[in-house]
py3Dmol code that shows the C-alpha trace and the ligand (Angstrom):
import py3Dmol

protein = """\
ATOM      1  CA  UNK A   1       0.000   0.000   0.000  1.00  0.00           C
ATOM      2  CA  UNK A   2       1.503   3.374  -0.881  1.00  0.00           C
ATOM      3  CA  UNK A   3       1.462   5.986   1.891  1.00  0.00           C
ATOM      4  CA  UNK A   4       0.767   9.230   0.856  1.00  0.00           C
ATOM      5  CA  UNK A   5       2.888  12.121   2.216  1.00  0.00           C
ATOM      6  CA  UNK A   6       0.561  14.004   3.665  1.00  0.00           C
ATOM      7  CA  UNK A   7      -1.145  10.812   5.477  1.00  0.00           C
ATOM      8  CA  UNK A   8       2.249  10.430   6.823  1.00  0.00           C
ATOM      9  CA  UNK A   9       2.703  13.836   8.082  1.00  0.00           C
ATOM     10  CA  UNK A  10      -0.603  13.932   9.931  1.00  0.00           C
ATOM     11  CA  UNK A  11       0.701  10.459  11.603  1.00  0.00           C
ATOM     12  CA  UNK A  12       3.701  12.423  12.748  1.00  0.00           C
ATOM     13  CA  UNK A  13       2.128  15.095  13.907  1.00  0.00           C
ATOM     14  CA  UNK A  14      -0.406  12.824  16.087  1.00  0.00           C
ATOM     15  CA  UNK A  15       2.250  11.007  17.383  1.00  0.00           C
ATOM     16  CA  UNK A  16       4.484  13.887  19.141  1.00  0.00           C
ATOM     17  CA  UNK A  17       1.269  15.247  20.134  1.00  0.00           C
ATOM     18  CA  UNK A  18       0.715  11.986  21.956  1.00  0.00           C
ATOM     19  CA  UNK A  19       4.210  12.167  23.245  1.00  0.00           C
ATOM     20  CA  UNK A  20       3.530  15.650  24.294  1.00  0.00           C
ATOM     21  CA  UNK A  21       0.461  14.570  26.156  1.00  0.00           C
ATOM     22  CA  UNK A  22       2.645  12.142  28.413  1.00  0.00           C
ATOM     23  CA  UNK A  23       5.667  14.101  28.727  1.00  0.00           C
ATOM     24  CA  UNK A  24       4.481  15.449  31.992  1.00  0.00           C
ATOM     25  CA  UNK A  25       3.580  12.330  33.451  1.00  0.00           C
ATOM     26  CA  UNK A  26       7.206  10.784  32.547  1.00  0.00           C
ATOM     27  CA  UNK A  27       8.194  13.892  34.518  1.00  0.00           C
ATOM     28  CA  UNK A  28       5.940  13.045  37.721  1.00  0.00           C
ATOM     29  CA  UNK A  29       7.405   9.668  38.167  1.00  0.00           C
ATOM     30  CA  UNK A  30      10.728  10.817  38.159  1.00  0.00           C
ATOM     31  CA  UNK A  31      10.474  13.403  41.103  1.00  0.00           C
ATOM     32  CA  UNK A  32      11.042  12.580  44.703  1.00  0.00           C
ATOM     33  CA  UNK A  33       7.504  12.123  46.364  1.00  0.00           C
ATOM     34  CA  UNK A  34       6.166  14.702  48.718  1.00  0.00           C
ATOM     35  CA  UNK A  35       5.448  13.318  51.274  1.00  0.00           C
ATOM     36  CA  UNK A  36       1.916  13.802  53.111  1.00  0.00           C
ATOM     37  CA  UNK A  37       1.578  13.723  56.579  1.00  0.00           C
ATOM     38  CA  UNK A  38      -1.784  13.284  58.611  1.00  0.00           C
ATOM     39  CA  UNK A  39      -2.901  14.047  62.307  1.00  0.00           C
ATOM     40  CA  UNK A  40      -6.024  13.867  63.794  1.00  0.00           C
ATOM     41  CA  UNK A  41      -5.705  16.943  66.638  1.00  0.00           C
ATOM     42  CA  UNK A  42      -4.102  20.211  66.825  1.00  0.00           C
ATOM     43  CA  UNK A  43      -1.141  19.546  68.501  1.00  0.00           C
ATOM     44  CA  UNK A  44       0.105  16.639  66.743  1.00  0.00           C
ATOM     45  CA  UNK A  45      -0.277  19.041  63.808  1.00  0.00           C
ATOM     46  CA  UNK A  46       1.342  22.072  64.964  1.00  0.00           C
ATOM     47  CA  UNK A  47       4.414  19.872  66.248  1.00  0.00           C
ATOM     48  CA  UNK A  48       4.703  18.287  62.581  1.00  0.00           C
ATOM     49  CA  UNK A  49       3.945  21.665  61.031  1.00  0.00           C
ATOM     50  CA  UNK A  50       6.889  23.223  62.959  1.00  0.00           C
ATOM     51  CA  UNK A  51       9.440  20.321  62.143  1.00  0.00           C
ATOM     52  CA  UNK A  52       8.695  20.399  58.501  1.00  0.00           C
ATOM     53  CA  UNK A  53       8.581  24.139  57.759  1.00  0.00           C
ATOM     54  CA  UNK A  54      10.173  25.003  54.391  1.00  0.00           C
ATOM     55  CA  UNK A  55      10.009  21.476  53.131  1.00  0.00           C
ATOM     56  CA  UNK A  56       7.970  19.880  50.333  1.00  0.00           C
ATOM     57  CA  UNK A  57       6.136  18.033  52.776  1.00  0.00           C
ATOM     58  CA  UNK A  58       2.037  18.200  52.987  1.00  0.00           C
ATOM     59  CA  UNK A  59       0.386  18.522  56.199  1.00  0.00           C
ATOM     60  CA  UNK A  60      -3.257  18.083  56.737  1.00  0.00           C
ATOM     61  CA  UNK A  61      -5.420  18.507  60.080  1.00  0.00           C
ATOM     62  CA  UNK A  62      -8.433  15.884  60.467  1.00  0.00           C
ATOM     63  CA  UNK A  63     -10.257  17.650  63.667  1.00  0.00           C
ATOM     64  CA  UNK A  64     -11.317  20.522  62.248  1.00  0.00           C
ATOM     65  CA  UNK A  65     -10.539  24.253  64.237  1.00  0.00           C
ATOM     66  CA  UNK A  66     -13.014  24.593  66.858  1.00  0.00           C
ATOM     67  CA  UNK A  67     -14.527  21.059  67.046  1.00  0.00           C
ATOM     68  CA  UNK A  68     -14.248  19.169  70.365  1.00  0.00           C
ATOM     69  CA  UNK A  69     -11.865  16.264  69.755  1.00  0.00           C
ATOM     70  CA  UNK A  70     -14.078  14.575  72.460  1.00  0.00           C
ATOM     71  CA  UNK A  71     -16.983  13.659  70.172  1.00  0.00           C
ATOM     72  CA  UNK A  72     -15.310  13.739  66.732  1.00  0.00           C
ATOM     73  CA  UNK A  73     -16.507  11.155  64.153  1.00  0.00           C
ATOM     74  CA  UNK A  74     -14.254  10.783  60.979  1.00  0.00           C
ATOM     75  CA  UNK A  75     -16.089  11.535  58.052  1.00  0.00           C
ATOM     76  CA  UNK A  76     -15.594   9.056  54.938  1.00  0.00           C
ATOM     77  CA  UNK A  77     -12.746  11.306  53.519  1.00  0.00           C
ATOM     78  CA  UNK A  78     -10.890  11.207  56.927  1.00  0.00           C
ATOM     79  CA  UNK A  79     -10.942   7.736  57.036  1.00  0.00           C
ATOM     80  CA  UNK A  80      -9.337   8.031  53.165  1.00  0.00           C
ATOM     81  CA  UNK A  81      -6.425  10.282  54.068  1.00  0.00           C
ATOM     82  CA  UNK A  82      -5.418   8.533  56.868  1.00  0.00           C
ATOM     83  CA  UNK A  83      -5.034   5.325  54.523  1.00  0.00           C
ATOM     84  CA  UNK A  84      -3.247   7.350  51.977  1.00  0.00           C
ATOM     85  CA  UNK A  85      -1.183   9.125  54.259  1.00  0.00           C
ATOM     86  CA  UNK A  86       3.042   8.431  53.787  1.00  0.00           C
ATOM     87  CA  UNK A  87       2.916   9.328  58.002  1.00  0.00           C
ATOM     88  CA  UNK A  88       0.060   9.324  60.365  1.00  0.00           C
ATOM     89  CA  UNK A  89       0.031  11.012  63.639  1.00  0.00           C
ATOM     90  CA  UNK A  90      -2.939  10.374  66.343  1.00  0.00           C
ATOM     91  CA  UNK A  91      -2.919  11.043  69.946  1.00  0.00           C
ATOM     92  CA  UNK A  92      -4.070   7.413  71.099  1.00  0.00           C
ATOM     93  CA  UNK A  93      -6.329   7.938  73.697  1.00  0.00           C
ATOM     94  CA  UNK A  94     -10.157   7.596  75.064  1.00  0.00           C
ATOM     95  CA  UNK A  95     -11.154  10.356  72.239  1.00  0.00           C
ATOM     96  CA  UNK A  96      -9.340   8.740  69.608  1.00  0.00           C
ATOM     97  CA  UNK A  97     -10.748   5.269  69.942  1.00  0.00           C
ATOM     98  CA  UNK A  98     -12.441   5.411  66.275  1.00  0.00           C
ATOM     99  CA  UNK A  99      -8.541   5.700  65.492  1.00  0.00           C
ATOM    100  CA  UNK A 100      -7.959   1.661  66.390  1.00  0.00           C
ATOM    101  CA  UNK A 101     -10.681   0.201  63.627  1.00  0.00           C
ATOM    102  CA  UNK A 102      -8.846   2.398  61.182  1.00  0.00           C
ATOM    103  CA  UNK A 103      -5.208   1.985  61.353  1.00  0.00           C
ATOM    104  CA  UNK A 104      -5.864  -1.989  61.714  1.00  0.00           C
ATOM    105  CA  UNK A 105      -5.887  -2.447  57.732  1.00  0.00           C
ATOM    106  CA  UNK A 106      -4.106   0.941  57.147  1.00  0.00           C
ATOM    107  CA  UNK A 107      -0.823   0.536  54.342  1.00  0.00           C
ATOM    108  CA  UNK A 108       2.034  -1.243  55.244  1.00  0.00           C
ATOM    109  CA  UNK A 109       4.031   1.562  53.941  1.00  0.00           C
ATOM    110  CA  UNK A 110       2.479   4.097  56.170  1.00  0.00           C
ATOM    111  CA  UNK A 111       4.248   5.284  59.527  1.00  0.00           C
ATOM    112  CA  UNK A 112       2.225   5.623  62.337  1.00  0.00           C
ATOM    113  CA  UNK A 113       2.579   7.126  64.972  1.00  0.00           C
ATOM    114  CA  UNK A 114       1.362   7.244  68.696  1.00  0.00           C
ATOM    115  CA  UNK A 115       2.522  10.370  70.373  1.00  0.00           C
ATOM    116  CA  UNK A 116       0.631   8.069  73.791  1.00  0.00           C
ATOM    117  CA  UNK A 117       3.309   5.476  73.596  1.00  0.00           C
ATOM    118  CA  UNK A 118       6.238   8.115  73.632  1.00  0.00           C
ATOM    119  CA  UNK A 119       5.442   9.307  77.069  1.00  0.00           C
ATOM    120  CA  UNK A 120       5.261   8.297  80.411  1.00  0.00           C
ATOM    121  CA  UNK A 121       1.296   7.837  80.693  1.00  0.00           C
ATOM    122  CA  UNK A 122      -0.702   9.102  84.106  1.00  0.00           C
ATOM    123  CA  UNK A 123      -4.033   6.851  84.827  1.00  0.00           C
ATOM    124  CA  UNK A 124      -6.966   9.386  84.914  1.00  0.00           C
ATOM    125  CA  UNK A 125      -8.665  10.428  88.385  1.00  0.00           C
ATOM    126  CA  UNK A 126     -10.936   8.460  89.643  1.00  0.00           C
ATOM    127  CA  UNK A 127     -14.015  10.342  89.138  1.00  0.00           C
ATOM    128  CA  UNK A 128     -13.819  10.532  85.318  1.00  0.00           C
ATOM    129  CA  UNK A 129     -12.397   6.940  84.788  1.00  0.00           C
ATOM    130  CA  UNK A 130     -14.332   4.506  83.546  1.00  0.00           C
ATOM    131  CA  UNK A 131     -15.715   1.772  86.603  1.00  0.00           C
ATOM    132  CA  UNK A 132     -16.659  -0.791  83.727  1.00  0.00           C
ATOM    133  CA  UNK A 133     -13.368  -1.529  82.411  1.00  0.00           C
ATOM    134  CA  UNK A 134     -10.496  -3.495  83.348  1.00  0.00           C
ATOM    135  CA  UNK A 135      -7.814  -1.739  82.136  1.00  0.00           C
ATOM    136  CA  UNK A 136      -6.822   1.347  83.647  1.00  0.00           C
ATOM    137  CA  UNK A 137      -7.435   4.957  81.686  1.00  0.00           C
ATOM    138  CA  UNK A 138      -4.883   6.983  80.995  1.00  0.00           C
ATOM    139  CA  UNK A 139      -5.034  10.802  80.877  1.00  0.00           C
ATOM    140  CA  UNK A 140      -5.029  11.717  77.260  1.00  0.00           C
ATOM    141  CA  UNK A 141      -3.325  14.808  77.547  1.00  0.00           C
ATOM    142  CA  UNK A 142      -0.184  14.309  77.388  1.00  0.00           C
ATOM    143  CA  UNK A 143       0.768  17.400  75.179  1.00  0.00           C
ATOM    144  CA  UNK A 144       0.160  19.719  77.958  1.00  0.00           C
ATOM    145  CA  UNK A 145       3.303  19.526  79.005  1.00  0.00           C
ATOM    146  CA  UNK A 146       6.406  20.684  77.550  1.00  0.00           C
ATOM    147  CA  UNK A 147       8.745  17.984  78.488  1.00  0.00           C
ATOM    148  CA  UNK A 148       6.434  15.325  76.819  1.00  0.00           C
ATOM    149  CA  UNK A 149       6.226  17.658  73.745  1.00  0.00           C
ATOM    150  CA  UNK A 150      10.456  17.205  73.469  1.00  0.00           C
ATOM    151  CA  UNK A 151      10.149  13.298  73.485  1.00  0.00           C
ATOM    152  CA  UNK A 152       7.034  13.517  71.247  1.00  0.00           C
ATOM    153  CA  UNK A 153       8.594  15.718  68.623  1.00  0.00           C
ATOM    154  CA  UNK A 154      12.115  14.303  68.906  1.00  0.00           C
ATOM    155  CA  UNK A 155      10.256  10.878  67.440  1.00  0.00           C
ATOM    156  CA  UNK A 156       8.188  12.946  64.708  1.00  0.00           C
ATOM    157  CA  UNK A 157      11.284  14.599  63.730  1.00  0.00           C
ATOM    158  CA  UNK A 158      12.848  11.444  63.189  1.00  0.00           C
ATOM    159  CA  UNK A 159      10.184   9.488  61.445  1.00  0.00           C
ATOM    160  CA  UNK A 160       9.855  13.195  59.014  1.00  0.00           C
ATOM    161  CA  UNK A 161      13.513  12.867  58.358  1.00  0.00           C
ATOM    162  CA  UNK A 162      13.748   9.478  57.598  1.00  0.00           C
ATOM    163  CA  UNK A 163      11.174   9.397  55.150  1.00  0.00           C
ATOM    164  CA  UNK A 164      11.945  12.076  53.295  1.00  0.00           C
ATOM    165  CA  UNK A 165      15.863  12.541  53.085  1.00  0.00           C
ATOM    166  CA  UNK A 166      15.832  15.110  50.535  1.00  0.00           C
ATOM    167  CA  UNK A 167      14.440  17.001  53.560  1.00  0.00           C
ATOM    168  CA  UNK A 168      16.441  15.683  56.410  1.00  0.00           C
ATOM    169  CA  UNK A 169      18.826  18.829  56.992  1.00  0.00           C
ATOM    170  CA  UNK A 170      15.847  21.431  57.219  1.00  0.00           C
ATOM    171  CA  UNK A 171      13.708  18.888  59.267  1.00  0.00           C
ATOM    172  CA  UNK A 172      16.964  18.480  61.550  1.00  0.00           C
ATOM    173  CA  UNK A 173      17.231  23.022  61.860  1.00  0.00           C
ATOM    174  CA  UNK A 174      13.513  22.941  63.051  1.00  0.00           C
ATOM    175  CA  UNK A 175      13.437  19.895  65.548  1.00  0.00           C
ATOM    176  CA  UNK A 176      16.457  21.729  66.744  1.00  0.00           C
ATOM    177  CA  UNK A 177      15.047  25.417  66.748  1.00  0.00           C
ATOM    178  CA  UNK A 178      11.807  23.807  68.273  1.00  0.00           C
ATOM    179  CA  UNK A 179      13.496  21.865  70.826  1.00  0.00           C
ATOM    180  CA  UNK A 180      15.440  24.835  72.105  1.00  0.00           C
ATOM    181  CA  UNK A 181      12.343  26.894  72.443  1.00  0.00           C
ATOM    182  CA  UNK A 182      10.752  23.998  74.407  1.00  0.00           C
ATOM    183  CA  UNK A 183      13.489  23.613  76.864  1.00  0.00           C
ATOM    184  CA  UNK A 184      13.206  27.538  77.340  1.00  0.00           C
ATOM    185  CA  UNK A 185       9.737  27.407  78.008  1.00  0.00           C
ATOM    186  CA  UNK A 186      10.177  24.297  80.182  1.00  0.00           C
ATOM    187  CA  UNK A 187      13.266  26.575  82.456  1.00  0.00           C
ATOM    188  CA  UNK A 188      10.442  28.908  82.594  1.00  0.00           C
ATOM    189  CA  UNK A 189       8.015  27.665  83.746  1.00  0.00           C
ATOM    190  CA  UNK A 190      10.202  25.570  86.735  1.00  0.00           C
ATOM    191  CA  UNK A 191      11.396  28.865  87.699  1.00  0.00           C
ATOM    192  CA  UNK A 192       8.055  30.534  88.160  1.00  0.00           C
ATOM    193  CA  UNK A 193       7.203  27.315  90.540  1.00  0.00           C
ATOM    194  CA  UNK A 194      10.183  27.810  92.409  1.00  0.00           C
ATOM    195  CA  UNK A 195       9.639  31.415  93.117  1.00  0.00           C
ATOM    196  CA  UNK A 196       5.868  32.029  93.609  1.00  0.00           C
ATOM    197  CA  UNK A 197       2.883  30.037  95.225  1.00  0.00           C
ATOM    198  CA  UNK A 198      -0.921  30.109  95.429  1.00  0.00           C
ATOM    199  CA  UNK A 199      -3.718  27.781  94.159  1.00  0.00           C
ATOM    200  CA  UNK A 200      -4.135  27.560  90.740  1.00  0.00           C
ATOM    201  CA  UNK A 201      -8.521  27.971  90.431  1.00  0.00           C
ATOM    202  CA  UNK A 202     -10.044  26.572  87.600  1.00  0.00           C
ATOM    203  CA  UNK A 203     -13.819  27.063  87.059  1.00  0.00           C
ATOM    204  CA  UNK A 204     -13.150  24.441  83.565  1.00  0.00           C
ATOM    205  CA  UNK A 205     -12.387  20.860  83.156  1.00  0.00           C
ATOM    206  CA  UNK A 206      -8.864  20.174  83.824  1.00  0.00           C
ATOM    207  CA  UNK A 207      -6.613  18.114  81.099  1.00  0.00           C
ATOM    208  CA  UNK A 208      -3.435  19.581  83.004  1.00  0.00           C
ATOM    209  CA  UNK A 209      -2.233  16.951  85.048  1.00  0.00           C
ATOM    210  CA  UNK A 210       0.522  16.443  83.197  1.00  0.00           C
ATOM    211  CA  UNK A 211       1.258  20.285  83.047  1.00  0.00           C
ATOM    212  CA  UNK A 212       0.851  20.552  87.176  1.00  0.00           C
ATOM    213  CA  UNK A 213       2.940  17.525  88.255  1.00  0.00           C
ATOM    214  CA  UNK A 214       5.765  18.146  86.175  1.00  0.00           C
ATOM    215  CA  UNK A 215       6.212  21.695  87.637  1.00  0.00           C
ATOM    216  CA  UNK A 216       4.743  21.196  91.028  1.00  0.00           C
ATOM    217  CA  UNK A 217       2.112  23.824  90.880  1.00  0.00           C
ATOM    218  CA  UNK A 218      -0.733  23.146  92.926  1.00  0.00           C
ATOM    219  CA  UNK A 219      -4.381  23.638  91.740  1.00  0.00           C
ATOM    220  CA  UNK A 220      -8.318  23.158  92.201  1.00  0.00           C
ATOM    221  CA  UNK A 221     -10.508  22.450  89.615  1.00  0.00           C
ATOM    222  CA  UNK A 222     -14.446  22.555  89.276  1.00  0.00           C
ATOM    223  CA  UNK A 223     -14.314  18.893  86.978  1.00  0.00           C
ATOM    224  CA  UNK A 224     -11.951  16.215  86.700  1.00  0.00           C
ATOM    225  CA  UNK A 225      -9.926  15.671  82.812  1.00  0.00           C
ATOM    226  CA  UNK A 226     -12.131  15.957  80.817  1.00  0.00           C
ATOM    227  CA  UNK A 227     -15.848  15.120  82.582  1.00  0.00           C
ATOM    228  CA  UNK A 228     -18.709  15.571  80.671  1.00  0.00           C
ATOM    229  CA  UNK A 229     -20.272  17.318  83.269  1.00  0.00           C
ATOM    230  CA  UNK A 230     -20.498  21.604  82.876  1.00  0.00           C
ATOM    231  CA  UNK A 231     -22.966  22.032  85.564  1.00  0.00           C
ATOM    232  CA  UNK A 232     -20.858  22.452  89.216  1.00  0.00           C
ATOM    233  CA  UNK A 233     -22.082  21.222  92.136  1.00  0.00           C
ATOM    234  CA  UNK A 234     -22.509  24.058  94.835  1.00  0.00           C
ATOM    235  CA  UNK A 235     -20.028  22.898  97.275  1.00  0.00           C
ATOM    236  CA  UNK A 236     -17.411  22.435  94.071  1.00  0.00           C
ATOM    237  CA  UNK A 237     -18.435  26.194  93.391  1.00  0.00           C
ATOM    238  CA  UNK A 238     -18.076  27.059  97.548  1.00  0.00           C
ATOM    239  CA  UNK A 239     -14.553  25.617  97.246  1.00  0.00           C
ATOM    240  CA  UNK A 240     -13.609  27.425  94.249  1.00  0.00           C
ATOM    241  CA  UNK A 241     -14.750  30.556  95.683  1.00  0.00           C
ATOM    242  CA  UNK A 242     -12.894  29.951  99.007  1.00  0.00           C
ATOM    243  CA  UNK A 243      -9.674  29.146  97.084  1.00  0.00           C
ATOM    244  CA  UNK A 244     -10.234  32.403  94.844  1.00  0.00           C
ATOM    245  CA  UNK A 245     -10.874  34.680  98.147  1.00  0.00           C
ATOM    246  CA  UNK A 246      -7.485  33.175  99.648  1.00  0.00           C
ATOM    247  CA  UNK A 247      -5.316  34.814  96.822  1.00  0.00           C
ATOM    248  CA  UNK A 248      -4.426  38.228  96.687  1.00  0.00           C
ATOM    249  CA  UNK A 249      -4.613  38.263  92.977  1.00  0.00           C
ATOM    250  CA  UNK A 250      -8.114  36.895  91.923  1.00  0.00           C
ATOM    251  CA  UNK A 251      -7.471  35.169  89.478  1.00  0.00           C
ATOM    252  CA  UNK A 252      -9.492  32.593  87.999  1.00  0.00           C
ATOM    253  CA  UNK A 253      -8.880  30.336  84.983  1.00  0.00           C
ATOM    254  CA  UNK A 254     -10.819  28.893  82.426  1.00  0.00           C
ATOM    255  CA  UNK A 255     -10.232  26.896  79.070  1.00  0.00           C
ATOM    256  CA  UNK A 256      -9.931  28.522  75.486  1.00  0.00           C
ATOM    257  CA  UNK A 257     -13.221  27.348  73.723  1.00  0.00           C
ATOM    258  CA  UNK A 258     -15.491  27.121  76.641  1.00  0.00           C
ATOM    259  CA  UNK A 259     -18.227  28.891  77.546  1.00  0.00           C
ATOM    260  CA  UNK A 260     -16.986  29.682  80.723  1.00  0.00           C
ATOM    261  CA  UNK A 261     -20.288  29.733  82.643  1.00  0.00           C
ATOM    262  CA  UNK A 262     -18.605  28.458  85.693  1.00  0.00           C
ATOM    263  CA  UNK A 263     -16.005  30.888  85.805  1.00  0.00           C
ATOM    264  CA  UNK A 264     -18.227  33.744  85.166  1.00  0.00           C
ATOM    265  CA  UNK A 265     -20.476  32.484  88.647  1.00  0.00           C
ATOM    266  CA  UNK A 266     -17.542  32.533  90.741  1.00  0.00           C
ATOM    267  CA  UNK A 267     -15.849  35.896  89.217  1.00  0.00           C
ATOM    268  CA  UNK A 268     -19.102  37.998  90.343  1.00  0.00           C
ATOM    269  CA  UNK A 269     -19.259  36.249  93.728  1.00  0.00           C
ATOM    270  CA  UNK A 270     -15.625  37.187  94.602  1.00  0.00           C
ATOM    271  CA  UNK A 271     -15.010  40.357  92.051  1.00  0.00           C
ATOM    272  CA  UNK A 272     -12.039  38.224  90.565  1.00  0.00           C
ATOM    273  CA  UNK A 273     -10.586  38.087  86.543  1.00  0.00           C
ATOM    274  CA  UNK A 274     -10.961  35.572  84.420  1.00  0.00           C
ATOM    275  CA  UNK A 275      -7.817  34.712  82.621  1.00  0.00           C
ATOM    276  CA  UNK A 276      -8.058  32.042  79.778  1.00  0.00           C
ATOM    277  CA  UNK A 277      -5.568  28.577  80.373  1.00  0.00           C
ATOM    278  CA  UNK A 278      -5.098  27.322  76.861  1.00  0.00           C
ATOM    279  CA  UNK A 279      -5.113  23.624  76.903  1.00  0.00           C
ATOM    280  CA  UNK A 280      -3.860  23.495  73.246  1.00  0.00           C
ATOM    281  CA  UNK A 281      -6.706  20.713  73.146  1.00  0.00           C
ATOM    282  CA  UNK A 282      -7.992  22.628  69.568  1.00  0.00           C
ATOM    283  CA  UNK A 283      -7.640  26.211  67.980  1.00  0.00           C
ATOM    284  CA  UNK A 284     -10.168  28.328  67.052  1.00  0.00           C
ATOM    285  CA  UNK A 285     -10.848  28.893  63.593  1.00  0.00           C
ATOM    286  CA  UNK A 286      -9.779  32.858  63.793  1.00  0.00           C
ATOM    287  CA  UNK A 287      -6.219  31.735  65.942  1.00  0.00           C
ATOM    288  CA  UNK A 288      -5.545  28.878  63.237  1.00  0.00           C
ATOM    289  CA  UNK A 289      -5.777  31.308  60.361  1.00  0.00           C
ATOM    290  CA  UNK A 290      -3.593  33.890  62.075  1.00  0.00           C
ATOM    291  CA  UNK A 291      -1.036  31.161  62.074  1.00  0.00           C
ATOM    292  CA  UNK A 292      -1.242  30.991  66.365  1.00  0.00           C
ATOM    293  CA  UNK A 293       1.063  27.878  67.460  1.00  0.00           C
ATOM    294  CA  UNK A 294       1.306  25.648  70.407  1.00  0.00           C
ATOM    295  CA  UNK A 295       4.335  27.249  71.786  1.00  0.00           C
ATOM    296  CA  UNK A 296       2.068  30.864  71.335  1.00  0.00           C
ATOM    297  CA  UNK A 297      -0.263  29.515  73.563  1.00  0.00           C
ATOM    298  CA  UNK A 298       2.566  27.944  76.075  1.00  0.00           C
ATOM    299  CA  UNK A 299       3.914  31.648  76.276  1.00  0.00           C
ATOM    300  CA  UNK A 300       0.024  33.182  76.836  1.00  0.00           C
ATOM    301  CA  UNK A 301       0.149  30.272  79.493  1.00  0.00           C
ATOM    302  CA  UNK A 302       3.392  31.544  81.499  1.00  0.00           C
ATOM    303  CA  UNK A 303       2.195  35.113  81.209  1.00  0.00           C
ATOM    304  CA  UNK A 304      -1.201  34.455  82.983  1.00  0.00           C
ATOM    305  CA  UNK A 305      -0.077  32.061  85.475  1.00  0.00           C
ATOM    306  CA  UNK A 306       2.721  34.670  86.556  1.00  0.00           C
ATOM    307  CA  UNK A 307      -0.082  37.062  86.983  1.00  0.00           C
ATOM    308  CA  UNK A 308      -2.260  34.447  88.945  1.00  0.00           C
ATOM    309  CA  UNK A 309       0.750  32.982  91.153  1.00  0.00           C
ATOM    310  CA  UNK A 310       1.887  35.243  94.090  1.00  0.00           C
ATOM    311  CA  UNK A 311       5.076  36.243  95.886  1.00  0.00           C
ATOM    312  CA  UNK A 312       6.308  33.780  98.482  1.00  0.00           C
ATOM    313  CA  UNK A 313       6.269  37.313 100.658  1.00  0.00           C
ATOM    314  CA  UNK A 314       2.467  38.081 100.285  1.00  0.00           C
ATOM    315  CA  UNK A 315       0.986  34.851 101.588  1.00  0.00           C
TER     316      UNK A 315
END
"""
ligand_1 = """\
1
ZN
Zn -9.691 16.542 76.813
"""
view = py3Dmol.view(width=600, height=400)
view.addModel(protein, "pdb")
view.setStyle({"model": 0}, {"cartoon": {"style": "trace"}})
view.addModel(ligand_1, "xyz")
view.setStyle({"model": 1}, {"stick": {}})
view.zoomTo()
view.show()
């Protein structure tokens, strides 16, 4: 059969347009992958968001700003980027349950990780724990204190920079940078234990028994971890007040995100101020998009506890 030349030139020109149409795949596989990390709550992100600052790597947050990590339910998509995740971070404890049914057929290729097994864990009070179970519940929130955060990141940094080696110098600067600011805010905060006293009051729930035993600080708080309960009993709210009236500063704390209905009660009884104790537990929507980070709120943390703590001198 005889080709004509212009049938042959139109089969040239389909072909390199075909060629041109995959060049840019060609060029995909030949990159090094970015790598895509997943947590579930704020702080595992923030800690991961810090380490891998000017890398390639992509970072997404599953709890939402503003939504209690206490009641989340994945949605369908969750439960897809957490199976095509390269690294998956997740807390690990009573909230995260839903967590366990997921990561049980997750990829073999994905890195998990626990930031609950990286820490020494506390069991919960016994108020909030729960009486039908064997084994013993631990306080889920371990992030509260800086010292955990050091072994916590120290392992995310490492898992980051082993994955992605193309990255492993930068990830190395920031664990470093972030680890030095941690230890400075850990100093801190041992030093304003050792030089002032008083009762920390908190009209809240109170996730900060990691925070308080690791510094010493003592403290009184209207519910136990994380109870369910908002409504305080009226002796809880007589001993808060009492505790409030003893300190010459009148100060009294509540968490970031509450309504702080408690607090409010026990500020007009005893003309006190209501500072906020950020429990890093979740962001809001306006301090996410502003860029706010956990160390920020460690800093707000010191600031108002200085201002709630008094002078050995004055008690
Ligand atoms: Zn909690």
């Amino acid at each position: 059969m005889k080709i004509r030349p212009k049938t042959f030139f139109v089969a040239i020109i389909v072909c390199l347009l075909i060629a041109l149409l995959l060049w840019p795949i060609n060029i995909e596989h030949t990159k090094p992958k970015h790598i895509k990390i997943v947590t579930t709550i704020f702080p595992a992100y923030d800690f991961a968001r810090t380490i891998s600052a000017n890398t390639d790597v992509s970072l997404k947050l599953l709890i939402k700003p503003g939504v209690d990590l206490h009641n989340y339910e994945p949605t369908p998509q969750d439960i897809i980027n957490i199976k095509e995740s390269d690294i998956f971070i997740y807390n690990g404890g009573e909230s995260e349950k839903w967590v366990e049914k997921i990561i049980a057929d997750i990829n073999q290729s994905t890195d998990v990780i626990r930031m609950m097994d990286l820490v020494q864990l506390k069991i919960e009070s016994d108020e909030h724990s729960d009486e039908h179970s064997d084994a013993p519940d631990y306080d889920e929130h371990i992030w509260t204190s800086p010292k955990n955060v050091i072994k916590i990141s120290s392992a995310i940094a490492n898992t980051i920079a082993n994955r992605t080696p193309n990255n492993a110098t930068t990830v190395r600067r920031n664990y470093d940078r972030f680890e030095s600011s941690l230890k400075k805010l850990d100093t801190s905060f041992q030093e304003l234990a050792a030089a002032k006293t008083g009762t920390l009051v908190v009209a809240d729930r109170f996730p900060f028994r990691y925070f308080v035993d690791d510094y010493g600080f003592d403290y009184i708080a209207a519910f136990p971890g994380c109870a369910e309960q908002t409504e305080a009993s009226p002796k809880t709210i007589a001993e808060l007040i009492e505790k409030v009236n003893q300190n010459p500063n009148k100060i009294i704390f509540k968490l970031e995100l509450s309504n702080g209905k408690t607090a409010q009660t026990i500020a007009e009884a005893t003309k006190s101020k209501i500072l906020v104790w950020h429990s890093a537990h979740n962001i809001s929507q306006s301090d996410f998009d502003s860029g706010k980070t956990y160390l920020d709120f460690m800093k707000d943390n010191l600031t108002n506890l200085k201002e709630a703590l008094y002078d050995y001198s004055a008690s």
